[in-house]
C-alpha positions in Angstrom: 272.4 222.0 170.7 276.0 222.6 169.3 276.4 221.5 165.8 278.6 218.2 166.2 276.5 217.3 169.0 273.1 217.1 166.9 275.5 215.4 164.3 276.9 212.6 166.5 273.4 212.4 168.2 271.3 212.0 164.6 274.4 208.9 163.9 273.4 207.1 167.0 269.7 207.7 166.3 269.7 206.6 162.9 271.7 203.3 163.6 269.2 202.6 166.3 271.4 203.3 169.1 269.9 206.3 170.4 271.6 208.5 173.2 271.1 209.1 176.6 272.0 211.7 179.0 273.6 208.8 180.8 276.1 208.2 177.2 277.1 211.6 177.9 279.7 213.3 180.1 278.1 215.5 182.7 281.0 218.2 183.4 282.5 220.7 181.3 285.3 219.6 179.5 286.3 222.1 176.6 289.2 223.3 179.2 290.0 219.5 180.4 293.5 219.6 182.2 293.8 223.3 181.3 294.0 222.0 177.8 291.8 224.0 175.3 289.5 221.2 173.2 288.2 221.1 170.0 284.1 221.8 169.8 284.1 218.8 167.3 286.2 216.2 170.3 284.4 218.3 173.3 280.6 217.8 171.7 281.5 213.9 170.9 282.1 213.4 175.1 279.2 215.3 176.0 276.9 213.1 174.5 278.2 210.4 173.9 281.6 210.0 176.2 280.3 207.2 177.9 278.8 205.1 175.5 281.0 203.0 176.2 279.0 199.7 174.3 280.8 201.7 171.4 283.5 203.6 172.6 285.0 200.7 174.4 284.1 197.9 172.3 287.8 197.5 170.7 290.0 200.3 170.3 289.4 202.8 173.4 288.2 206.3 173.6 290.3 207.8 176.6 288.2 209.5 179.3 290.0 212.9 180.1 291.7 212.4 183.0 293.7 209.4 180.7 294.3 211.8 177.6 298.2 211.6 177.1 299.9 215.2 176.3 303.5 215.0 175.3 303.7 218.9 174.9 302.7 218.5 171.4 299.7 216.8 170.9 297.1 215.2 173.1 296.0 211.8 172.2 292.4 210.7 173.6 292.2 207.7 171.6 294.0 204.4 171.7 294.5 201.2 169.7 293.0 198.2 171.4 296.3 196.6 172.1 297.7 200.1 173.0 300.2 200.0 170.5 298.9 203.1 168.4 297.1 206.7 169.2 295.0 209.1 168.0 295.2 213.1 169.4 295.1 216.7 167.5 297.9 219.0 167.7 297.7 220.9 170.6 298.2 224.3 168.8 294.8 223.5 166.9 293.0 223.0 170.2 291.4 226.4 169.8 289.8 225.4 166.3 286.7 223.8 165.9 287.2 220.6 164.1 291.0 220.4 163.5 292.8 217.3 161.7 293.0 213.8 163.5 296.8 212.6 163.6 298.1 209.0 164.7 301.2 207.9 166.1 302.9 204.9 167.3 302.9 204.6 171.3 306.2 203.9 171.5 307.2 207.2 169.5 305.0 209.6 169.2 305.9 210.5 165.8 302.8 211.9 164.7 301.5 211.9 161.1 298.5 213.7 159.8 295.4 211.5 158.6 294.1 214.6 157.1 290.4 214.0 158.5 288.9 215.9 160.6 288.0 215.0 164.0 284.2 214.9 163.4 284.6 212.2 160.6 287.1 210.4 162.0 284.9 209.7 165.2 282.2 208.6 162.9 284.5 206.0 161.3 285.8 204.9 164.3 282.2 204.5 165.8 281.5 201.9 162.5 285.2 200.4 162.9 284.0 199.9 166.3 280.9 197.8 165.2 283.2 195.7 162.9 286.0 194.7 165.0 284.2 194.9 168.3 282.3 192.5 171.0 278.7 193.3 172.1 277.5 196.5 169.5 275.6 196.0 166.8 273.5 192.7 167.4 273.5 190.9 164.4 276.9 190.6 161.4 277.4 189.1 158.4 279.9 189.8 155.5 280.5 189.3 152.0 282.7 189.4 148.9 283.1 193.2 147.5 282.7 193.7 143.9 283.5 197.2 141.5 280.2 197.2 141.2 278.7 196.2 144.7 280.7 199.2 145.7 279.1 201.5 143.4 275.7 200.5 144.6 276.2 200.6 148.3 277.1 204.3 147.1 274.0 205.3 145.3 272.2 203.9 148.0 273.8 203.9 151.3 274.8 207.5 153.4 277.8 207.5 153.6 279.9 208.4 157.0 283.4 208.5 155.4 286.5 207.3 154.4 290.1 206.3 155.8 292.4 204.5 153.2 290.6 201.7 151.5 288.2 201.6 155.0 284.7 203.0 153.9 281.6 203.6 156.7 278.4 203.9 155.5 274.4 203.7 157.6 271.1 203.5 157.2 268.0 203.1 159.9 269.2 200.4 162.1 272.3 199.6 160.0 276.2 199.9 159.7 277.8 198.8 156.5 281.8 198.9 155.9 284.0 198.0 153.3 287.9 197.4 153.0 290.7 195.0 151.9 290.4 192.0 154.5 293.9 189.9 153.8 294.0 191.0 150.4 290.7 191.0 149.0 287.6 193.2 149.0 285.1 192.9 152.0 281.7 193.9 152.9 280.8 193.8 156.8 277.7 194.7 158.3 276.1 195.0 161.5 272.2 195.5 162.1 269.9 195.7 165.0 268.4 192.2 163.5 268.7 189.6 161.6 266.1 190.4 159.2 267.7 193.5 158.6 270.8 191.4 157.7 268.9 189.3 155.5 266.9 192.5 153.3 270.2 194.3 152.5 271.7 191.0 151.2 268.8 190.2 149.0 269.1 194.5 148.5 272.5 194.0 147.0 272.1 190.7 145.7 275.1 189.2 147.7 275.7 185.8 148.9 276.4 186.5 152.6 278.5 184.0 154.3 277.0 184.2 157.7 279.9 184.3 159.7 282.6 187.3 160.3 285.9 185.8 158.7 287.6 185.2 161.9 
């Protein structure tokens, strides 16, 4: 199995979302519109391309046919209202895991996030959980302290990091933290509510039991 594959497959796993050959892509896409692909982008639709209870679920992963080349970059992922995208520069196709850059839709002025592709799906998967309908059964959040932080990363793995947006699983568990209208906030989603219950006691939170929206 290709390296990113086993890597995207052992996140899904571990959050208790396992793949499927039906999640996957069944058609060779590392030369999709005669564009080369990254292994890192090509490995993620492969396996899991149409998971779409994830990849759908608030901002949109583009199937290829929809990927948007401007002669510069190809985007394959947009903003749920459409307003921003995602792509790799296209001169970087023939590298492995090349950096992710966004842009607004309107202008395509692209600006490195300098994350690679691999990491950045990752995060995206765990943004996905937060923000979206229908993934992760079971949410609750919580007020983020110096020191909350610092244990959830002794004792969390960590996925990775965009800005002041952290990801971080477990078995059966996504946990993310970030400023949410100016303060600090835990969110996390688990495949039940006991789950949700243990890592409050875990981290000796008061959870609030409802997202703050």
């Amino acid at each position: 199995m290709p390296r990113y594959a086993a890597l995207y497959r052992d996140f899904f796993q571990t959050i208790g979302r396992p793949l499927t050959e039906k999640d996957g892509l069944n058609l060779e896409i590392r030369s999709a519109n005669e564009l080369a692909v990254p292994d890192a982008i090509a490995d993620f639709f492969e396996v899991a391309g149409r998971a779409d209870d994830f990849t759908l679920a608030y901002n949109r992963l583009l199937q290829p046919a929809e990927w948007i080349n401007d002669g510069e970059m190809c985007a394959i992922l947009e903003e749920n209202q459409g307003v921003m995208l995602w792509g790799y520069r296209l001169e970087e196709g023939p590298l492995e895991n090349p950096t992710v850059y966004q842009a607004l839709a309107e202008d395509h002025e692209w600006q490195s996030l300098e994350l690679p592709w691999s990491e950045f799906l990752l995060l995206m998967m765990c943004f996905q959980d937060v923000f979206g309908d229908e993934v992760m059964p079971f949410h609750d959040t919580a007020l983020l302290t110096k020191e909350l932080a610092q244990k959830i990363e002794e004792t969390w793995t960590r996925v990775g990091q965009m800005d002041d947006w952290h990801a971080f699983i477990r078995p059966n568990c996504i946990l993310c933290h970030l400023d949410w209208e100016g303060e600090p906030r835990l969110f996390i989603g688990a495949q039940n509510e006991t789950l949700i219950e243990a890592v409050g006691v875990e981290l000796d939170v008061e959870l609030e039991g409802e997202m703050p929206w």
